[in-house]
PyMOL CGO cylinders between C-alpha atoms (Angstrom):
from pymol import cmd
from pymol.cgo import CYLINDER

trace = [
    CYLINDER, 123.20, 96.48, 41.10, 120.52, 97.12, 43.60, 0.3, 1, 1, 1, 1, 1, 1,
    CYLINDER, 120.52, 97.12, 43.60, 117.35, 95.44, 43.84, 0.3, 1, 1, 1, 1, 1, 1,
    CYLINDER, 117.35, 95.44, 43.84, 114.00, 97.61, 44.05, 0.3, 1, 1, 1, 1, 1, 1,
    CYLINDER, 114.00, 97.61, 44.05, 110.56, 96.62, 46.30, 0.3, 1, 1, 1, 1, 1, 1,
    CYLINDER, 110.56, 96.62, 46.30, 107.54, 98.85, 46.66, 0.3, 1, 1, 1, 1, 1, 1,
    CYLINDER, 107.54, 98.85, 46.66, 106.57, 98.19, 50.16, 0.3, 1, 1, 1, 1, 1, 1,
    CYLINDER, 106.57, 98.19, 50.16, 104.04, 100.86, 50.02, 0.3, 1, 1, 1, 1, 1, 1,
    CYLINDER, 104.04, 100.86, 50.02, 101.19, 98.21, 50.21, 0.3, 1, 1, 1, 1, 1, 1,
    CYLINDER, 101.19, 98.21, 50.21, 102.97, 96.35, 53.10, 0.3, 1, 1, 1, 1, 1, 1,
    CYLINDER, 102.97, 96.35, 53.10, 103.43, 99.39, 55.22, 0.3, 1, 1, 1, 1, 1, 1,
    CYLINDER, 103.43, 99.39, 55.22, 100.29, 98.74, 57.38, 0.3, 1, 1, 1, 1, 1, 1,
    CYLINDER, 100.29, 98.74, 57.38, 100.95, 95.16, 57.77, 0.3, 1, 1, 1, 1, 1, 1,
    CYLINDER, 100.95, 95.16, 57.77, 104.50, 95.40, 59.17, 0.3, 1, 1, 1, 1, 1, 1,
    CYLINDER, 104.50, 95.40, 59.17, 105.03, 93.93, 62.21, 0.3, 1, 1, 1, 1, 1, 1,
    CYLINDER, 105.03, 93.93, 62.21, 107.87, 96.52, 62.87, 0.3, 1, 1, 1, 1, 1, 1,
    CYLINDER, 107.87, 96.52, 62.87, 105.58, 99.43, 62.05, 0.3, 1, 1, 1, 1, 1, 1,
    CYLINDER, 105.58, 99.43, 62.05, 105.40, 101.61, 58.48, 0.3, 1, 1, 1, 1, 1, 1,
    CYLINDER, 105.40, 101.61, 58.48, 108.18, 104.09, 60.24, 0.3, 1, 1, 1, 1, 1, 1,
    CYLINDER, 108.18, 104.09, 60.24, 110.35, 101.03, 60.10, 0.3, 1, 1, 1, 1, 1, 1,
    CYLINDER, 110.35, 101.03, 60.10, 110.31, 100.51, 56.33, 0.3, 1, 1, 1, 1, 1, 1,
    CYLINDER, 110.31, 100.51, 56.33, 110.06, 104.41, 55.76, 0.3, 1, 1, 1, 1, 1, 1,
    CYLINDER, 110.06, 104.41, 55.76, 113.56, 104.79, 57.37, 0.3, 1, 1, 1, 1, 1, 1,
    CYLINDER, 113.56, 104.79, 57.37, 115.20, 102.42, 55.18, 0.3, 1, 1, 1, 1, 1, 1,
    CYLINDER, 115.20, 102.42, 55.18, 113.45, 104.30, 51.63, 0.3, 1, 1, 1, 1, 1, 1,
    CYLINDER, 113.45, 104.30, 51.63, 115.67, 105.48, 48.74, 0.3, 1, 1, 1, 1, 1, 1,
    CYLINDER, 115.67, 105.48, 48.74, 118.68, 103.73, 50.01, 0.3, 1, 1, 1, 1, 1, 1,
    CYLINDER, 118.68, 103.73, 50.01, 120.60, 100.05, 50.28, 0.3, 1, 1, 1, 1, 1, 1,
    CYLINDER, 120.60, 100.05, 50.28, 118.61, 98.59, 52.91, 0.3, 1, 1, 1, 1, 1, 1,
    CYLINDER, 118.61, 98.59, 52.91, 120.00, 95.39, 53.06, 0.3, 1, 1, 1, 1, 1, 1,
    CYLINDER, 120.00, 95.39, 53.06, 121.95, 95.67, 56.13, 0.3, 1, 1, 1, 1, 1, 1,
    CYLINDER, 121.95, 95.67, 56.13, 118.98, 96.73, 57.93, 0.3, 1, 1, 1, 1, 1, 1,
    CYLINDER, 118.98, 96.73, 57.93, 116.90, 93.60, 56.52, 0.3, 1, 1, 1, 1, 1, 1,
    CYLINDER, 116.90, 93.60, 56.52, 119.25, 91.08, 56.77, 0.3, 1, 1, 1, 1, 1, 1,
    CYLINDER, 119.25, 91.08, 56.77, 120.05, 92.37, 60.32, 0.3, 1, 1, 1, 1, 1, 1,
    CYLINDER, 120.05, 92.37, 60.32, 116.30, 92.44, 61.28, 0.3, 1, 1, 1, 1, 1, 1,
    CYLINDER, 116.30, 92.44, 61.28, 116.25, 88.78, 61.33, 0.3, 1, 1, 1, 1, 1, 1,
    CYLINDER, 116.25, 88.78, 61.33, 113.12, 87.91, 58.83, 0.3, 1, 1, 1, 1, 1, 1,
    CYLINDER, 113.12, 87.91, 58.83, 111.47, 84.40, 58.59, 0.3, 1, 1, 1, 1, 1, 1,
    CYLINDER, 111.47, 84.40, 58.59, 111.66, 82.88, 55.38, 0.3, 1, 1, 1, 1, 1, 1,
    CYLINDER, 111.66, 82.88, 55.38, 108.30, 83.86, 54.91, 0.3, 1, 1, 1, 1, 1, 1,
    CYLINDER, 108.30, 83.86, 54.91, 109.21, 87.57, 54.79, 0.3, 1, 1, 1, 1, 1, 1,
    CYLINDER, 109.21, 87.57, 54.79, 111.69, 87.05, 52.30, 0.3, 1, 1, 1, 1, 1, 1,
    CYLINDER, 111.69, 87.05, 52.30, 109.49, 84.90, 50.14, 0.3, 1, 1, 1, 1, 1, 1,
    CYLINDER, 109.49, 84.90, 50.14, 106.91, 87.83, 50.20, 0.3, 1, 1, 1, 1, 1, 1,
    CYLINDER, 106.91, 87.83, 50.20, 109.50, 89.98, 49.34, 0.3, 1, 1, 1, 1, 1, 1,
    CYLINDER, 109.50, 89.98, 49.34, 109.14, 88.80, 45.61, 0.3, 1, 1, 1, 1, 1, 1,
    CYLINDER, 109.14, 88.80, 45.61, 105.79, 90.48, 45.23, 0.3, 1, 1, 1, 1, 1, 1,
    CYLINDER, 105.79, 90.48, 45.23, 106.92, 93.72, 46.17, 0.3, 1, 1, 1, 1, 1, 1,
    CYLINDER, 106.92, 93.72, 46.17, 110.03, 93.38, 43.62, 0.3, 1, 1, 1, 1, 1, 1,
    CYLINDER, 110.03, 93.38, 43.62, 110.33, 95.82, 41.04, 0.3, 1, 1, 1, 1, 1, 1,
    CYLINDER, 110.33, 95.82, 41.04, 113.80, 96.07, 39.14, 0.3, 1, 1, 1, 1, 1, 1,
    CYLINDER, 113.80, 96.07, 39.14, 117.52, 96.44, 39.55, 0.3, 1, 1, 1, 1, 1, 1,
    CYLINDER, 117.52, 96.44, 39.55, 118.96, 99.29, 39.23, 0.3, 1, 1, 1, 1, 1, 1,
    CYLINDER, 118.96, 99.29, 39.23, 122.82, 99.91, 37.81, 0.3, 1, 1, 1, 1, 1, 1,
    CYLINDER, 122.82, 99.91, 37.81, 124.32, 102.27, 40.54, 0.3, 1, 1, 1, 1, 1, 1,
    CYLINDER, 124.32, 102.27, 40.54, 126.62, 104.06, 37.93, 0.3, 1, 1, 1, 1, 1, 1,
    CYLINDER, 126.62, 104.06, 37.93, 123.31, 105.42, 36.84, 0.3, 1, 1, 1, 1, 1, 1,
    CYLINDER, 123.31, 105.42, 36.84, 122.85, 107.06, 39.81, 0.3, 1, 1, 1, 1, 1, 1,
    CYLINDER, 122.85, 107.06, 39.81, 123.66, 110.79, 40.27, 0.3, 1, 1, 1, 1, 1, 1,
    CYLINDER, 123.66, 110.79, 40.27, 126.43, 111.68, 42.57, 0.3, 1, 1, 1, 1, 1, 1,
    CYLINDER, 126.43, 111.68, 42.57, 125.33, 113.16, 46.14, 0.3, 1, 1, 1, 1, 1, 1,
    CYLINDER, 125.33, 113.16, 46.14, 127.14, 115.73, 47.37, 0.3, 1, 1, 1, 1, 1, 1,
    CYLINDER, 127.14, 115.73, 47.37, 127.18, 115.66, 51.49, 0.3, 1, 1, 1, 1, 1, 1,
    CYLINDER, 127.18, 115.66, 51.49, 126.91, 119.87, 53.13, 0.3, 1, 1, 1, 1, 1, 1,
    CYLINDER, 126.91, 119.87, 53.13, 128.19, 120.23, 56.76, 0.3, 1, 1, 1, 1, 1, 1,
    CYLINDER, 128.19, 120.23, 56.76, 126.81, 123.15, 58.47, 0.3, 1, 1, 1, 1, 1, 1,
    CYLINDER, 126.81, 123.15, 58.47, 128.77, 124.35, 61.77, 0.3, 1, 1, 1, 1, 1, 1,
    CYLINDER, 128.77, 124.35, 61.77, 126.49, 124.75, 64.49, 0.3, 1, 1, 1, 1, 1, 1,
    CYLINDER, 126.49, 124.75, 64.49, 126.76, 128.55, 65.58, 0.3, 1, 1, 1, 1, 1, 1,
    CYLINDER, 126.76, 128.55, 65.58, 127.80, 129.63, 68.95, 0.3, 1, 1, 1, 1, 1, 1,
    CYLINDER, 127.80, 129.63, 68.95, 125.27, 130.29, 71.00, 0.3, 1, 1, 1, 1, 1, 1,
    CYLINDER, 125.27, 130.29, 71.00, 127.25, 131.93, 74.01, 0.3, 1, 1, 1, 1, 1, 1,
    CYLINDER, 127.25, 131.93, 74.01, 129.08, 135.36, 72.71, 0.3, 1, 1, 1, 1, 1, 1,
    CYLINDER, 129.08, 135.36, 72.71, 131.82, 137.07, 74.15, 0.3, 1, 1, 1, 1, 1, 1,
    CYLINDER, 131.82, 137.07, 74.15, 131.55, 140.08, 76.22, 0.3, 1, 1, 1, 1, 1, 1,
    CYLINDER, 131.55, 140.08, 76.22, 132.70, 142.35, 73.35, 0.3, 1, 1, 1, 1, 1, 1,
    CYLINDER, 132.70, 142.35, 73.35, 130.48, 140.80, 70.88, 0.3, 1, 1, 1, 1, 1, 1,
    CYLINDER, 130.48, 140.80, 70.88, 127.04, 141.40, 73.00, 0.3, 1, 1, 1, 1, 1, 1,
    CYLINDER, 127.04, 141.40, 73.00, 128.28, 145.16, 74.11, 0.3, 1, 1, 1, 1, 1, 1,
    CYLINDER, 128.28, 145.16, 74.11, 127.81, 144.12, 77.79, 0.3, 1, 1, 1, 1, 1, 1,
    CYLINDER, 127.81, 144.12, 77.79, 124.10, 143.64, 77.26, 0.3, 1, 1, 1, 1, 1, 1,
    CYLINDER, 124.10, 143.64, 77.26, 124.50, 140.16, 79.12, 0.3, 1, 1, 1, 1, 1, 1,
    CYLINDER, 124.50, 140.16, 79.12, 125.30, 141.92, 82.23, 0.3, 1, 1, 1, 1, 1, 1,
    CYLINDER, 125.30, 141.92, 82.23, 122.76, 144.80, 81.83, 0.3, 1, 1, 1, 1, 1, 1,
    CYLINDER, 122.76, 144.80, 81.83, 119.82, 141.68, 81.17, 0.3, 1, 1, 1, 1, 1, 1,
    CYLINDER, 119.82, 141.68, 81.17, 121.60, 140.03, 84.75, 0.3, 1, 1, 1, 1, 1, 1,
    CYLINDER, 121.60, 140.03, 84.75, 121.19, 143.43, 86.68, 0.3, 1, 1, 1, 1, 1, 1,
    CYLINDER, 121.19, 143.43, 86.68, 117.33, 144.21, 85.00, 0.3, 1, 1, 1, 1, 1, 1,
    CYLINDER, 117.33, 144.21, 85.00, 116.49, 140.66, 86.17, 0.3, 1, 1, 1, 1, 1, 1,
    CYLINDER, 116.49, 140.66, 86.17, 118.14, 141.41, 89.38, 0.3, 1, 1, 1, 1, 1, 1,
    CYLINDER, 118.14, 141.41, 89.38, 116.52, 144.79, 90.03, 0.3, 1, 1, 1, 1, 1, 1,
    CYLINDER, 116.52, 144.79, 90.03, 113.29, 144.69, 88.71, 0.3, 1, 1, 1, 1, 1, 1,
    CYLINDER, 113.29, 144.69, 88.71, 111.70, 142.26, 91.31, 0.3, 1, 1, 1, 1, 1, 1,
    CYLINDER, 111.70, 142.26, 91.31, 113.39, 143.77, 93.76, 0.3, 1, 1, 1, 1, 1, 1,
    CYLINDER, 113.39, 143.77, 93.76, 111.96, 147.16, 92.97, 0.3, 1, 1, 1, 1, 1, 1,
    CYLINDER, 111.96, 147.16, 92.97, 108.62, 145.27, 92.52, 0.3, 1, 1, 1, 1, 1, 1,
    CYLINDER, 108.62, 145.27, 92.52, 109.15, 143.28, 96.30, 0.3, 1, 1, 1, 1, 1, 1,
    CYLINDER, 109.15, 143.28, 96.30, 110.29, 146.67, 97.83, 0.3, 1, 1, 1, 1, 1, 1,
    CYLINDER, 110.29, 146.67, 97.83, 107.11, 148.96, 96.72, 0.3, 1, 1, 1, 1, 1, 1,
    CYLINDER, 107.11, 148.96, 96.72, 104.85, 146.30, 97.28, 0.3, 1, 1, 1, 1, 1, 1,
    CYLINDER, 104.85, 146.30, 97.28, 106.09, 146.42, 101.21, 0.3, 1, 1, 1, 1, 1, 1,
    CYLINDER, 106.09, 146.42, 101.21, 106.25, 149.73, 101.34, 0.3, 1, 1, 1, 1, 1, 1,
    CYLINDER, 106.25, 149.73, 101.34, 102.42, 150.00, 100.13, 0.3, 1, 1, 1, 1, 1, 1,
    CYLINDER, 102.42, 150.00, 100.13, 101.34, 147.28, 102.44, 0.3, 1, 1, 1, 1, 1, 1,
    CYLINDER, 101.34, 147.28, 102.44, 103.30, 148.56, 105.75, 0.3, 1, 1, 1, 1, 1, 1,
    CYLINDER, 103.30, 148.56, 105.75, 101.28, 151.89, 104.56, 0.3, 1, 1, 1, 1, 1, 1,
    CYLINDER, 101.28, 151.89, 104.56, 98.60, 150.14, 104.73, 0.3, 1, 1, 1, 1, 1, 1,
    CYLINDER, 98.60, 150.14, 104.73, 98.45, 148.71, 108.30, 0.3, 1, 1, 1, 1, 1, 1,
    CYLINDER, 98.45, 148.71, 108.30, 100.26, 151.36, 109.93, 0.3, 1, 1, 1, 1, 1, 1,
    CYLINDER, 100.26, 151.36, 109.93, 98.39, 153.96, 112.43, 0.3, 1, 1, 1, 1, 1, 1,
    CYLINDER, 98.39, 153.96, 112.43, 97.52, 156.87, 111.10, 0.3, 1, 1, 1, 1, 1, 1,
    CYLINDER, 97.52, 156.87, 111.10, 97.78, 159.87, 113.73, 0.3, 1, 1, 1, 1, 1, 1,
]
cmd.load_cgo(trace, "trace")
């Protein structure tokens, strides 16, 4: 059996913070509570918030996914050698850019006859 508390009034007034008691919704939070350390007084307002039990064979069964992460490096036969064609562009263009930009400015300064 599992016990049920709406803390939604409480969520303000938490001394941990709301994102505390939202972390522990729609599961078996008593490891979390009991770990947490509360006063007496905490568990005695506890009772307010009470609102059933619960019969976990009731429950519906959760089924858990795993996604594999995908690779984000590919292999040169996957990418068709565009990896090393994005390396050279990256290489060349500013180069091209560095080299006409010097050539323009020694243009510029140089005597004219």
């Amino acid at each position: 059996m599992f016990q049920v508390y709406d803390v939604t009034e409480f969520m303000d007034d938490h001394p941990g913070g709301g994102e505390t008691l939202l972390y522990s919704a729609a599961k078996d939070a008593t490891e979390e509570f009991d770990d947490a350390g509360h006063s007496d007084a905490a568990k005695e307002l506890m009772k307010k918030y009470y609102m059933g039990d619960i019969d976990e064979s009731t429950l519906p069964k959760t089924t858990r996914y795993y996604v594999a992460p995908q690779a984000t490096q590919r292999s040169w036969g996957a990418s068709g050698g565009g990896d090393f064609t994005t390396k050279i562009i990256k290489f060349l263009v500013p180069l091209v850019i560095l080299s006409l930009a010097l050539a323009i400015s020694a243009r510029s300064y140089a005597p004219r006859w």
